[in-house]
ROLUMLO-328530 format. One record per residue (C-alpha): residue number from 1; residue in one letter; x, y, z. Coordinates in steps of 0.02 Angstrom, whole numbers, plus 50000, padded with zeros to 5 digits. Layout:
! residues N
+-----+---------+-------+-------+-------+
! num ! residuo !    px !    py !    pz !
+-----+---------+-------+-------+-------+
! NUM !       a !     X !     Y !     Z !
...
+-----+---------+-------+-------+-------+
***
This chain:
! residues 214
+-----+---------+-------+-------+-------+
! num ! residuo !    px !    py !    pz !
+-----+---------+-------+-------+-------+
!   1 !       x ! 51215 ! 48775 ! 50754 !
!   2 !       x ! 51086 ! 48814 ! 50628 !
!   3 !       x ! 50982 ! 48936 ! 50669 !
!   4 !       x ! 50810 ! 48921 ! 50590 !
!   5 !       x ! 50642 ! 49028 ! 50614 !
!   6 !       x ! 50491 ! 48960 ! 50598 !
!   7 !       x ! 50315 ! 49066 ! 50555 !
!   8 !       x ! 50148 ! 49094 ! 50494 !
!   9 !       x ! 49983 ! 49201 ! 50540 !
!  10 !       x ! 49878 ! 49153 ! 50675 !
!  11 !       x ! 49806 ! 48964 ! 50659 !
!  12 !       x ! 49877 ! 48909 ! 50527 !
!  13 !       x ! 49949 ! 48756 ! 50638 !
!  14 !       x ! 50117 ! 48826 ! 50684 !
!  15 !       x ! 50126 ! 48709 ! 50858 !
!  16 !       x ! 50083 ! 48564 ! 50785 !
!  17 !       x ! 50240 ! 48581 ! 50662 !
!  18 !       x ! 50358 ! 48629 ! 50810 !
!  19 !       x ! 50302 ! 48474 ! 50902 !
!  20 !       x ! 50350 ! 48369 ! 50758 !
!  21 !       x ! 50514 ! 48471 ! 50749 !
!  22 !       x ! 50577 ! 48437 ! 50936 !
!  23 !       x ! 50509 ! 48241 ! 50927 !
!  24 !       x ! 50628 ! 48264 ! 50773 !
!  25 !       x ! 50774 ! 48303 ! 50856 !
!  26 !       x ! 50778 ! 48499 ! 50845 !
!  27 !       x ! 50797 ! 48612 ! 50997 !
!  28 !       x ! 50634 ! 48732 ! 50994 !
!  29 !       x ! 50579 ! 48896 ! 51081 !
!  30 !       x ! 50437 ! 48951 ! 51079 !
!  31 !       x ! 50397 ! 49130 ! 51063 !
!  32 !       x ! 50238 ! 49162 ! 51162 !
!  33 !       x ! 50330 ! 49069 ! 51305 !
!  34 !       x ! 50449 ! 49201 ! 51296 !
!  35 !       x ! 50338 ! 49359 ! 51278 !
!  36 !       x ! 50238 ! 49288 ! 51426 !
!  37 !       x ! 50413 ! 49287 ! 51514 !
!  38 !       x ! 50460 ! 49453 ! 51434 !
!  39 !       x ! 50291 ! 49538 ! 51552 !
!  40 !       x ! 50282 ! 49429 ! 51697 !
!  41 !       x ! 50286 ! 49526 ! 51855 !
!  42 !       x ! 50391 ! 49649 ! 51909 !
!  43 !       x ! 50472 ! 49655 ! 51738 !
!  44 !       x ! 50520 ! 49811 ! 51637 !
!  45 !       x ! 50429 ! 49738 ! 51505 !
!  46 !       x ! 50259 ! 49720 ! 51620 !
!  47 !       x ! 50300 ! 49912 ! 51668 !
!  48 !       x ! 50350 ! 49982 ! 51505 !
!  49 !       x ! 50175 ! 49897 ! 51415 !
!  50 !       x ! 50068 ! 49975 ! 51571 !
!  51 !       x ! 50143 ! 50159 ! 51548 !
!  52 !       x ! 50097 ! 50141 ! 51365 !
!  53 !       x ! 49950 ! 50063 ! 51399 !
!  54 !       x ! 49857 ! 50103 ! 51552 !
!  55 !       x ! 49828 ! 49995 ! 51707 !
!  56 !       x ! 49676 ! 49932 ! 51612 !
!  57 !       x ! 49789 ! 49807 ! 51554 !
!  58 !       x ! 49817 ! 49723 ! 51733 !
!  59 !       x ! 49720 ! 49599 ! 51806 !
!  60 !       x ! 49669 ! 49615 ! 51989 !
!  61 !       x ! 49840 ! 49506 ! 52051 !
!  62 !       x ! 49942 ! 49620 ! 51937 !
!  63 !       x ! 49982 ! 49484 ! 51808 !
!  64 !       x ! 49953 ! 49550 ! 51611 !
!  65 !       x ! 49785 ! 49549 ! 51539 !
!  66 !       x ! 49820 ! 49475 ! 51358 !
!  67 !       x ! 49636 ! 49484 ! 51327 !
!  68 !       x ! 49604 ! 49645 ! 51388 !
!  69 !       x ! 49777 ! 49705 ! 51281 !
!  70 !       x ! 49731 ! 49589 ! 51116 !
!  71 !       x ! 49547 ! 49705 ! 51097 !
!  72 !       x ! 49664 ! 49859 ! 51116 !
!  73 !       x ! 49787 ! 49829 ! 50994 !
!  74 !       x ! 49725 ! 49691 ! 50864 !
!  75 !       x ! 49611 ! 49843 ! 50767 !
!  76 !       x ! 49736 ! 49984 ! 50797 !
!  77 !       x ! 49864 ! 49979 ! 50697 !
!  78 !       x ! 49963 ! 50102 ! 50782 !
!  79 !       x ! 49932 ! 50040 ! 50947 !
!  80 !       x ! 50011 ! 49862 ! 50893 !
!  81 !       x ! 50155 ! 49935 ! 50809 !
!  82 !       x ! 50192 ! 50020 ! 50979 !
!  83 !       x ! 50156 ! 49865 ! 51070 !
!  84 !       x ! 50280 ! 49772 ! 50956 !
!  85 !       x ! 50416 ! 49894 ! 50978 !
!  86 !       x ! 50414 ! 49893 ! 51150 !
!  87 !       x ! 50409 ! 49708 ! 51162 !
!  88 !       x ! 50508 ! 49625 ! 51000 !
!  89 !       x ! 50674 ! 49703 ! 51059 !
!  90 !       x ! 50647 ! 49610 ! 51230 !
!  91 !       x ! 50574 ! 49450 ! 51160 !
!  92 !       x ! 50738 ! 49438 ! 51023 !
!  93 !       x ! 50860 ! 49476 ! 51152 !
!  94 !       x ! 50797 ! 49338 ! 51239 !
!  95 !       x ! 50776 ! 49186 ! 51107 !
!  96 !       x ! 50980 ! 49250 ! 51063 !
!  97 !       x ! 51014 ! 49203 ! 51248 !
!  98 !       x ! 50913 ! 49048 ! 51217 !
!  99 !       x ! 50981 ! 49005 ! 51072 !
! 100 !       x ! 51169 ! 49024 ! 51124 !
! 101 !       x ! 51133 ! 48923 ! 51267 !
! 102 !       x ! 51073 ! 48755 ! 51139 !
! 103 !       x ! 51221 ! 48782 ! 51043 !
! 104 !       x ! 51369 ! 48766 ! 51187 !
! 105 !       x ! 51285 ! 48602 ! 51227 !
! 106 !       x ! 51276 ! 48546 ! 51034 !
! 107 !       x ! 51336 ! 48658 ! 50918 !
! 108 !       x ! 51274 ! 48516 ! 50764 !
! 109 !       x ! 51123 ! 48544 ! 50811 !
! 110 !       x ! 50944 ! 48639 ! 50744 !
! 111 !       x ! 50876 ! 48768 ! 50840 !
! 112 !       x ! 50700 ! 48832 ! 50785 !
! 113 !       x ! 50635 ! 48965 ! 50842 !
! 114 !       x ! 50447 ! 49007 ! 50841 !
! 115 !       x ! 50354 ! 49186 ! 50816 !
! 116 !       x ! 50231 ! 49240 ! 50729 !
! 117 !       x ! 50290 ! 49378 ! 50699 !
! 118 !       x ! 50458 ! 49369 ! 50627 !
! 119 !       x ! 50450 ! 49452 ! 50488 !
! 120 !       x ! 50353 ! 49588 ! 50521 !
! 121 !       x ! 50496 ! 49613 ! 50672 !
! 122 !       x ! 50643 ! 49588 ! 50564 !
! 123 !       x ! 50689 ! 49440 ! 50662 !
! 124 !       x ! 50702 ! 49323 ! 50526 !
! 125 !       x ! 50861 ! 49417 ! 50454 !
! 126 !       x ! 50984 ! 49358 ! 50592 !
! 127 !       x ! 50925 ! 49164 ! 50574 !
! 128 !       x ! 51021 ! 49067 ! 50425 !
! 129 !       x ! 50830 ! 48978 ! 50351 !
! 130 !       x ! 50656 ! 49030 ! 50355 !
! 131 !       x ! 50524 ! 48907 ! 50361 !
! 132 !       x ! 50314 ! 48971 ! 50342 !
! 133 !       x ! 50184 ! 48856 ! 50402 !
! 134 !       x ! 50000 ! 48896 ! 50294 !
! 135 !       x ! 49825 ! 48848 ! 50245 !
! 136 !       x ! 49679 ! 48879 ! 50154 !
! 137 !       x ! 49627 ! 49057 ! 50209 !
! 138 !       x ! 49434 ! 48969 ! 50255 !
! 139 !       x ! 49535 ! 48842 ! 50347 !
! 140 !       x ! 49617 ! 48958 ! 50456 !
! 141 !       x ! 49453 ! 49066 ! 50477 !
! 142 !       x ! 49380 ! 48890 ! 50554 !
! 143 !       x ! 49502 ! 48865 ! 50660 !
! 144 !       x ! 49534 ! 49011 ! 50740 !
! 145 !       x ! 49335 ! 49020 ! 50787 !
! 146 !       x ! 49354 ! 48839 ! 50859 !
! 147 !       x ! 49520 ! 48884 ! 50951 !
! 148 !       x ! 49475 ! 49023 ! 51020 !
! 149 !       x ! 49287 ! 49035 ! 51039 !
! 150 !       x ! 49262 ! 49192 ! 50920 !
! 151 !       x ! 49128 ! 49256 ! 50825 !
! 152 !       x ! 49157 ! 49248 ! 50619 !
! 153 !       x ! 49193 ! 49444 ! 50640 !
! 154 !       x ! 49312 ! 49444 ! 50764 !
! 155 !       x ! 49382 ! 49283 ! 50722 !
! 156 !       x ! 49418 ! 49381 ! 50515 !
! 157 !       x ! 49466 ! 49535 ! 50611 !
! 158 !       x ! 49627 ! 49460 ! 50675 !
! 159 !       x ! 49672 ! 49385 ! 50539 !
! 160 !       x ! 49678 ! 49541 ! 50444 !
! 161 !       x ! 49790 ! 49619 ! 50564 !
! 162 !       x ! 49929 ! 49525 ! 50525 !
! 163 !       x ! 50027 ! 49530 ! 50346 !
! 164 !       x ! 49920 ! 49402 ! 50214 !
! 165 !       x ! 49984 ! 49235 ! 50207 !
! 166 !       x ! 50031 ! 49262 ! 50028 !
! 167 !       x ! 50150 ! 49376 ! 50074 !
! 168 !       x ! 50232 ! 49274 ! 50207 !
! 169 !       x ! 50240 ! 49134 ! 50090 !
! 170 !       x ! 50379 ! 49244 ! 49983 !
! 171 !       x ! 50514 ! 49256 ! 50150 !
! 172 !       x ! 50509 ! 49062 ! 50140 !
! 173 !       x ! 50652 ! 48964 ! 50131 !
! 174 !       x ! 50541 ! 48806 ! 50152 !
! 175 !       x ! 50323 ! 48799 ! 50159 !
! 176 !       x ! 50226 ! 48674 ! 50256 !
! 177 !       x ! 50054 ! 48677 ! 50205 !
! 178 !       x ! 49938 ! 48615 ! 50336 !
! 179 !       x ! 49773 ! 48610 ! 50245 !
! 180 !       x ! 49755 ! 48436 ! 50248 !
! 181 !       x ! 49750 ! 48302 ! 50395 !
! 182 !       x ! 49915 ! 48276 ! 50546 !
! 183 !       x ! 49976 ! 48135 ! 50419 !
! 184 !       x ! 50016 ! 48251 ! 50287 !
! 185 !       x ! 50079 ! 48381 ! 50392 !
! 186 !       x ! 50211 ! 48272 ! 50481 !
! 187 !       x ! 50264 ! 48200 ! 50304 !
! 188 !       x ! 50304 ! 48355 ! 50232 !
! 189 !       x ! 50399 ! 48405 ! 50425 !
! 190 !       x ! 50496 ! 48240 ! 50398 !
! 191 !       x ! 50541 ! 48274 ! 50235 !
! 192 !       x ! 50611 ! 48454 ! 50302 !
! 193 !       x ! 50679 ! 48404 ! 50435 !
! 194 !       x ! 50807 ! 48302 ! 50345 !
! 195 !       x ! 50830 ! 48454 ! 50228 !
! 196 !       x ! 50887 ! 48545 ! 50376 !
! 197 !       x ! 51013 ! 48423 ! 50444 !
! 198 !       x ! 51093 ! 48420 ! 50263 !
! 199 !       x ! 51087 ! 48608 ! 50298 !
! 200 !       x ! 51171 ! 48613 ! 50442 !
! 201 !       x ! 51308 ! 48473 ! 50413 !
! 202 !       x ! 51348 ! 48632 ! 50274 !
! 203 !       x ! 51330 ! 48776 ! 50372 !
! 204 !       x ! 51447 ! 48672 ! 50486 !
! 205 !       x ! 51584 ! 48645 ! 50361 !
! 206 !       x ! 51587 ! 48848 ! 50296 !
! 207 !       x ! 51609 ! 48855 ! 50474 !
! 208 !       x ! 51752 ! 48748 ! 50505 !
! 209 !       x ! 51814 ! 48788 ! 50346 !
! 210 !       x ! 51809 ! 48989 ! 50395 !
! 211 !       x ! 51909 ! 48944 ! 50568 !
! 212 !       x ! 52048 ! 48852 ! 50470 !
! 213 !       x ! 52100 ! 48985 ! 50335 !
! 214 !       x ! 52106 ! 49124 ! 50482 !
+-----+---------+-------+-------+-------+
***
């Protein structure tokens, strides 16, 4: 199976490209499903981000309060880089489990696997191709305020927590650019897509070829 990661910063249109992805063909996670998973609960993960934390973090029913925990961390840079390290070991452990499972039910296949994070984590170094979804920095800055009701500020304040696009953009093995309209977009994630089957039909044969000569 080839094992591909797919990333960007925040907004840049990193869902829309997965959906195109799975209509594709590909088998997807998605990593905020899985660090939602990660601190449901009654999880270690809930209880480990609470001791760091405080119980400030909790909502009333004793589910996580991402809001709550996104104004603690997003402007501390030290307080995400905890965050992250008691999380990203949880949240990989758990797309490898994921990710095993696709492949004993079609080891051909494309698994992509979706995090915003990746590189910042390290993640990206165990997948075999790297792909980073971008946009016009003012593009992004619009729709992050649309998305997610935020003033200019705050809405530029998260973006500058995370590493600069332009530096993302170097890890790539392939770039969708989203700054235009869905048509574009999905052109350029047809195009990959069949870039990544060629891929994998390879990655296949070093494979096979591997098992044969042992």
């Amino acid at each position: 199976m080839l094992k591909v990661g797919l990333t960007g910063s925040i907004a840049v249109g990193k869902s829309c490209v997965l959906s195109v992805l799975k209509e594709l063909g590909c088998h997807v996670i998605d990593a905020d499903q899985i660090a939602r998973d990660v601190v449901a609960p009654g999880t270690p993960g809930l209880r480990s981000v609470t001791e760091a934390f405080g119980s400030s973090v909790l909502r009333d029913d004793g589910t996580l309060n991402r809001e709550r925990l996104g104004e603690i961390v997003f402007g501390d840079e030290a307080k995400r880089n905890k965050l992250n390290s008691i999380l990203h070991p949880m949240i990989i452990a758990a797309q490898d489990e994921t990710v095993r499972a696709f492949e004993a039910k079609d080891p051909n296949g494309i698994a992509i696997i979706d995090a915003a994070l990746m590189i910042e984590s390290g993640g990206y170094k165990r997948l075999d191709k790297l792909i980073v979804v971008y946009c016009e920095p003012e593009i992004q800055l619009q729709r992050l305020i649309k998305r997610d009701g935020l003033s200019p500020e705050a809405a530029q304040t998260r973006i500058s927590a995370q590493m600069p696009q332009e530096e993302k953009i170097r890890y790539a093995d392939f770039l969708i650019d989203t700054s235009g309209d869905f048509a574009g977009t999905r052109a350029q994630v047809e195009t990959l897509f069949e870039q990544l089957r060629n891929a994998s039909t390879n990655n296949q044969e070093i494979i096979d070829a591997a098992r044969g000569s042992c």
